[in-house]
C-alpha positions as CSV (number, residue, x, y, z in Angstrom):
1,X,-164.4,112.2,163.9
2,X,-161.3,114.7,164.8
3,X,-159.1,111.6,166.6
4,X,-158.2,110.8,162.7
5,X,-157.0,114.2,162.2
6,X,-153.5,113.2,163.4
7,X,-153.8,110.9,160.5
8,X,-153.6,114.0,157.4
9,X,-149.9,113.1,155.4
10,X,-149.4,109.3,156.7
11,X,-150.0,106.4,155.0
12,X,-153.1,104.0,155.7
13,X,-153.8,100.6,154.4
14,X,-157.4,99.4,154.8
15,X,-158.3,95.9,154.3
16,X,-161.4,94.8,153.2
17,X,-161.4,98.2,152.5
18,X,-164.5,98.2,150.2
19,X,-166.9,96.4,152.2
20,X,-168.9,98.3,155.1
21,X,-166.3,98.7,157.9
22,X,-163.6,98.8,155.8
23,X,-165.1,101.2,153.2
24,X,-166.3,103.9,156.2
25,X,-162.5,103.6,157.5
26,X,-160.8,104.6,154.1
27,X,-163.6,107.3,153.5
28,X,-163.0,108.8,156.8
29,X,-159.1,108.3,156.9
30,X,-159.5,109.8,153.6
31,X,-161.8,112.7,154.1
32,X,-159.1,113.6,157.1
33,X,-156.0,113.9,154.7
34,X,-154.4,110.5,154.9
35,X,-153.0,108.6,151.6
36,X,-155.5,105.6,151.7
37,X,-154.9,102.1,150.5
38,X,-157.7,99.7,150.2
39,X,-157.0,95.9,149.8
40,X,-160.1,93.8,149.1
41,X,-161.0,90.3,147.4
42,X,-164.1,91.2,146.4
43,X,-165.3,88.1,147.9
44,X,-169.0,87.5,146.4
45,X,-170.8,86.3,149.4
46,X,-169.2,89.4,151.6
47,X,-170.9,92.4,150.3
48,X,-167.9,94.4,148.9
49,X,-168.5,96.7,146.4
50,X,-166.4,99.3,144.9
51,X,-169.1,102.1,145.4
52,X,-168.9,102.4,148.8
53,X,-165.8,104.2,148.0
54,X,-166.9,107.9,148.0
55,X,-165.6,109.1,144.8
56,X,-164.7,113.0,145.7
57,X,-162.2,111.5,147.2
58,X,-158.6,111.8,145.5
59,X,-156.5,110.3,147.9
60,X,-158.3,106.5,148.1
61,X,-156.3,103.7,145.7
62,X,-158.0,100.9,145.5
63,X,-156.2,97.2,144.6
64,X,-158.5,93.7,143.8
65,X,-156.2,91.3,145.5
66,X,-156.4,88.7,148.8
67,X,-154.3,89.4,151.8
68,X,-152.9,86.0,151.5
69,X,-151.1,87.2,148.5
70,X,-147.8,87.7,149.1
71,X,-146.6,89.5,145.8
72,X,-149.5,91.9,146.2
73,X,-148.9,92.9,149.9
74,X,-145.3,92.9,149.3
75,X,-145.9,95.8,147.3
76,X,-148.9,97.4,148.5
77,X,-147.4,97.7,152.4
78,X,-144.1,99.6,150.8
79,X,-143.9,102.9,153.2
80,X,-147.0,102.2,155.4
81,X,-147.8,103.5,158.4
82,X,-150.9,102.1,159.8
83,X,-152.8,98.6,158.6
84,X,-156.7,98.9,159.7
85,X,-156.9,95.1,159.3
86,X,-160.5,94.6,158.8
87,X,-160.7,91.4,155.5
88,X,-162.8,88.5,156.9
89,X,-165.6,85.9,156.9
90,X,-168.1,87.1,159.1
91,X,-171.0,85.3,158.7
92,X,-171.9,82.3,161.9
93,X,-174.1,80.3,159.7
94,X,-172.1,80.5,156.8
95,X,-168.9,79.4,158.7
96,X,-170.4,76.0,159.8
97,X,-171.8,75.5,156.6
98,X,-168.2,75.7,154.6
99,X,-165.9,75.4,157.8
100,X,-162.4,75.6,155.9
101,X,-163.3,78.4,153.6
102,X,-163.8,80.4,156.7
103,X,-160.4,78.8,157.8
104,X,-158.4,79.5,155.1
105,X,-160.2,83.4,155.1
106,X,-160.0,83.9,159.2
107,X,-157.0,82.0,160.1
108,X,-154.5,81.0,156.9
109,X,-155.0,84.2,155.3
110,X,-154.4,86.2,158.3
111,X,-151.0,84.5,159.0
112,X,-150.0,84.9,155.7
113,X,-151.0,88.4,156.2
114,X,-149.3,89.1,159.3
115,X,-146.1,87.3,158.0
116,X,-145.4,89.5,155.2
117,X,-146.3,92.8,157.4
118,X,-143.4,90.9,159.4
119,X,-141.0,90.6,156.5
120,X,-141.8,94.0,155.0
121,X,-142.8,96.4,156.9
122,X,-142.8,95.0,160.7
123,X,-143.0,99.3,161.7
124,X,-146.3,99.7,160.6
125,X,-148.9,100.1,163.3
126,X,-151.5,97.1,162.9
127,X,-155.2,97.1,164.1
128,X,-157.5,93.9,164.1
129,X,-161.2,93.7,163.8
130,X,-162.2,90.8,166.0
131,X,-165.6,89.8,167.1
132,X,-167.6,89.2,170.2
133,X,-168.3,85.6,169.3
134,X,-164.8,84.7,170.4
135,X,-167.2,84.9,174.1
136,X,-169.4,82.1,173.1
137,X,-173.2,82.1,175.0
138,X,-172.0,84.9,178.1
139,X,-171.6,83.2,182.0
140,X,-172.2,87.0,182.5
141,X,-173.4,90.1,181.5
142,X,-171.8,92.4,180.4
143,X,-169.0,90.6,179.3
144,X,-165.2,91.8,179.6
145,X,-161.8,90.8,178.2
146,X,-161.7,88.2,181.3
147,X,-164.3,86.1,180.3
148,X,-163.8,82.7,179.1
149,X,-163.5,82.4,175.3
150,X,-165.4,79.6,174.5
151,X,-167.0,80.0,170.9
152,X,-170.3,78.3,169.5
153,X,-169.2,78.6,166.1
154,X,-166.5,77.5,163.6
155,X,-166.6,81.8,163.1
156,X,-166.0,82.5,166.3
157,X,-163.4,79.9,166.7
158,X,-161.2,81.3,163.7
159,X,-161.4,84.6,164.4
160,X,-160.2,84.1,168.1
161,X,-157.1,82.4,166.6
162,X,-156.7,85.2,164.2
163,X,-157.0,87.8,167.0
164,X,-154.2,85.2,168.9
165,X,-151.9,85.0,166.0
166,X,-152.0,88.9,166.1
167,X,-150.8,89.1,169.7
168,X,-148.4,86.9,169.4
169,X,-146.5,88.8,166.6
170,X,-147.1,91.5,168.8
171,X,-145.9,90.1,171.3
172,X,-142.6,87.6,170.1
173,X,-142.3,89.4,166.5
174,X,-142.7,93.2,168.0
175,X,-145.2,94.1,165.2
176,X,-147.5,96.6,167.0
177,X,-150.5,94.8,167.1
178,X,-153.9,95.6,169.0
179,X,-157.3,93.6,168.5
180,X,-160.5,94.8,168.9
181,X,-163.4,92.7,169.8
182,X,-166.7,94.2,168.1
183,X,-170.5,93.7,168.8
184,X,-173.4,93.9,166.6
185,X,-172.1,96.9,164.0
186,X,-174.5,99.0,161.6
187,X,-174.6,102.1,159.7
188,X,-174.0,103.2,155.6
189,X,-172.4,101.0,153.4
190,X,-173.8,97.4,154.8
191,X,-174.6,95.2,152.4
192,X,-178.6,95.0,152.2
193,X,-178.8,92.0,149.8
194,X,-175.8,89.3,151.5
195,X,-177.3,86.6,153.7
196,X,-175.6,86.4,156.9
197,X,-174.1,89.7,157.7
198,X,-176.1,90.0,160.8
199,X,-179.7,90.9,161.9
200,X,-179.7,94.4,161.6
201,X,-179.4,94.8,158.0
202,X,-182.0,92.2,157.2
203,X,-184.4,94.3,159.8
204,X,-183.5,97.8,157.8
205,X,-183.5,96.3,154.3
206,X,-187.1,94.6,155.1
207,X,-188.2,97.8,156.7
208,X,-187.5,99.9,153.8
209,X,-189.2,97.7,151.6
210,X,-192.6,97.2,153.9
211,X,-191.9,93.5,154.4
212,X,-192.6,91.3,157.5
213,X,-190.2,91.3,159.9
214,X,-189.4,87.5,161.8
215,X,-187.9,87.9,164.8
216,X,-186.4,84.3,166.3
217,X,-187.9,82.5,169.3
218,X,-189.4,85.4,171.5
219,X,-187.6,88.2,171.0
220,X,-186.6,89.4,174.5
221,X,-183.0,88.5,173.7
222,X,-181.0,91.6,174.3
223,X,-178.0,93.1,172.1
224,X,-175.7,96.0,172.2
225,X,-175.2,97.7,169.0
226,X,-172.8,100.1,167.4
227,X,-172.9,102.4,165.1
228,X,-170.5,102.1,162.5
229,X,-168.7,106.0,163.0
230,X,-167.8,104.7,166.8
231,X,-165.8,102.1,165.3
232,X,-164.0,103.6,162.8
233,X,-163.3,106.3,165.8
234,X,-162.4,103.4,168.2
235,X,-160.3,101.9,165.4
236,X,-158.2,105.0,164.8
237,X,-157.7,105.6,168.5
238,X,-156.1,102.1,169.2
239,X,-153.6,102.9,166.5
240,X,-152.9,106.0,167.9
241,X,-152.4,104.9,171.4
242,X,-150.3,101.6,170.1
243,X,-148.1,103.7,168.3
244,X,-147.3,106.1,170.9
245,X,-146.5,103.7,173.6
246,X,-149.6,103.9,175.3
247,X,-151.0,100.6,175.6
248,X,-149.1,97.2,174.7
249,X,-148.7,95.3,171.8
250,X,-151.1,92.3,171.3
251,X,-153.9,94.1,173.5
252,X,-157.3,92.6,173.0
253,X,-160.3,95.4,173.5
254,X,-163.9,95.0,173.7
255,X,-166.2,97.8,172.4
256,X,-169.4,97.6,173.3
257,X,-172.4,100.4,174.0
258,X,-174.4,101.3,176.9
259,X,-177.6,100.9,175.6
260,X,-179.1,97.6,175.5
261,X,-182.3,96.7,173.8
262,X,-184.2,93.4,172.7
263,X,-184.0,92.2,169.1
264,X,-188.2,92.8,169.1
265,X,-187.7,96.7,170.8
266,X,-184.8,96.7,167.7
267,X,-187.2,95.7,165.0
268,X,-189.7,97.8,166.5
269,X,-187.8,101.0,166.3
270,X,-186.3,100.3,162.7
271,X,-190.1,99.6,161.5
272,X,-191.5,102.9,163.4
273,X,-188.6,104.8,161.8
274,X,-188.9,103.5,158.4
275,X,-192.5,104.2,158.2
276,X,-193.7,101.5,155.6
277,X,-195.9,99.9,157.9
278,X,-193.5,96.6,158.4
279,X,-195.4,93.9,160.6
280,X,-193.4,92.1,163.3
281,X,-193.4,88.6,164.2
282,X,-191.8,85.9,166.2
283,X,-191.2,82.3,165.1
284,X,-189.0,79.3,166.1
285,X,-185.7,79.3,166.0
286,X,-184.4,77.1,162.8
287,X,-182.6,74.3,164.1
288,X,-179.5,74.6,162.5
289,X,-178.7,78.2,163.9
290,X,-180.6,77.0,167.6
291,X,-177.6,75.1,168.0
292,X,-175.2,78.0,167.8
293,X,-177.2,80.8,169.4
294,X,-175.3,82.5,172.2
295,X,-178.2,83.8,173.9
296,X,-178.1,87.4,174.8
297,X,-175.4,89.7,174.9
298,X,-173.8,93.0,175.9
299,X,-170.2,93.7,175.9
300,X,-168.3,95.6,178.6
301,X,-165.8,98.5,177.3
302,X,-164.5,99.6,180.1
303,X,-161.2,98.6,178.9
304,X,-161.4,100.5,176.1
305,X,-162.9,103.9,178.0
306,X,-159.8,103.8,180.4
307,X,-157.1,102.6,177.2
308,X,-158.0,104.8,174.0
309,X,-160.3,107.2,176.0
310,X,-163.7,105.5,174.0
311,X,-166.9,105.4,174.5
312,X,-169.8,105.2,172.1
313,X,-171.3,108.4,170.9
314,X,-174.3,107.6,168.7
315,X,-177.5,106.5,170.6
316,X,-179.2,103.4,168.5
317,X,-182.3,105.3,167.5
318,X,-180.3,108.0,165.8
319,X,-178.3,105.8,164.1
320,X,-180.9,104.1,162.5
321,X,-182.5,107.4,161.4
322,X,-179.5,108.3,160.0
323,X,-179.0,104.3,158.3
324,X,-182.5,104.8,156.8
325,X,-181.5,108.6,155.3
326,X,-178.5,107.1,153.6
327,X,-180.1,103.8,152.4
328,X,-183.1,106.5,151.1
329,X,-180.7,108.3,148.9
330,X,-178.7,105.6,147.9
331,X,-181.3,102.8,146.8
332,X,-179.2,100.8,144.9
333,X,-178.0,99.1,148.2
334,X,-181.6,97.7,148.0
């Protein structure tokens, strides 16, 4: 991780900060001698949790508050340098089920976000974690910044306006803004016990345990998966290369990995790995999540190779060993 060396002495603010992006940005911005901030709602149903701070760390101050508060982010933006702007709703199902709670999380709380970083500290250096479901069910594979953004889900929806209201205060308000559009993201510190934060951590948590594994429909759908210390290096590089110039404010960047395996060749390789003797099966679809499915998917970074000199470094069957090592010698995540 030595791109967030040039961090040591500045200033971070990390929202969300105590869930599992979040919490592996401030504990690596931390580790690398930067004065972290973390912001975070605690929001019941989003797998936060104050332990995923690593306590040997001095330097990490930790605030309950929302990011639509503006008499806490008044305060806690005094004399920051860089926002890793990572609160949100993340969960598909979930946002059709209560469609203005994920609203007022992805989109209101965002522009109330982005107006006080306006009014109070419009130098600081903002990065935003966006999502691959802004793409909808891909026309192509992989997919690139051009293709058409035509979400499936009241999710994907919100966080493309999200990721638009950022550019646009990048690009009217000159707030240095860059979005990044992630894929299917594991590694320490995801939640084991939420519903809804994706497939992988339901696959690693079941794996652990020796349960069954149910795969949907027949399992040759194929996803691109990155592990979680190639985002937090992607994160800190887009930063870096807004706030030397290098790219433009309001950029929108896919990150995406080279490898690209079926969800059954997934839950195959988490089960062999976790040695409990998991059994793997395939059943239908339920209909309520048949109707947003996006089919398969594989993101193009190309973008982000040439822009913040990227490119994923962790091959998916590594990552998972090294998942299953951490979730071994933390259990309470199970």
């Amino acid at each position: 991780m030595g791109s967030l060396n040039s961090f040591a002495g500045t200033t971070c603010l990390v929202t969300g900060g105590l869930g599992f992006i979040g919490s592996n940005m401030a504990n690596s911005l931390a580790a690398a001698g930067a004065h972290v901030r973390v912001l975070d709602a605690l929001i019941s149903q989003h797998g936060g949790d104050e332990r995923n701070i690593d306590p040997n760390l001095g330097s990490v101050e930790v605030v309950l508050g929302n990011i639509a508060d503006e008499k806490i982010t008044k305060k806690i933006l005094v004399d920051v340098d860089y926002i890793f702007n990572i609160a949100g709703q993340v969960s598909h199902h979930e946002s059709m089920i209560d469609p203005l709670r994920d609203t007022d999380i992805n989109v209101t709380s965002q522009l109330k976000f982005l107006e006080s970083i306006r009014q109070y500290r419009s130098s600081a250096v903002v990065v935003h974690t966006s999502t691959r479901q802004v793409y909808g069910t891909p026309q192509y594979l992989p997919v690139d910044e051009q293709h058409p953004t035509v979400p499936r889900d009241i999710n994907g929806v919100n966080k493309l306006a999200g990721e638009n209201y950022h550019r646009l205060y990048g690009t009217v308000h000159g707030v240095r803004t860059v979005s990044l559009r992630l894929s299917n993201v594991f590694g320490p510190g995801q939640s084991l016990q939420k519903t809804g934060l994706g497939f992988l951590p339901v696959f690693i948590a079941r794996a652990l345990r020796g349960q069954p594994i149910e795969v949907f429909g027949d399992g040759v759908q194929q996803r691109d998966c990155l592990y979680v210390s190639d985002v937090v290096d992607a994160l800190g590089k887009a930063v870096q290369q807004v706030a030397s110039g290098l790219i433009n404010a309001g950029e929108v960047i896919n990150l995406g990995h080279t490898e690209v395996l079926s969800l059954l060749e997934i839950a195959k390789l988490v089960v062999s790995r976790s040695g409990q003797g998991s059994t793997i099966s395939c059943i239908p679809w339920p209909e309520e999540l048949a109707r947003i499915d996006i089919g398969g998917f594989s993101g193009d970074y190309a973008k982000a190779h040439e822009l913040l000199n990227w490119q994923p470094r962790v091959a998916f069957a590594d990552g998972v060993e090294q998942a299953l090592d951490f979730y071994r010698r933390n259990s309470w995540y199970l």
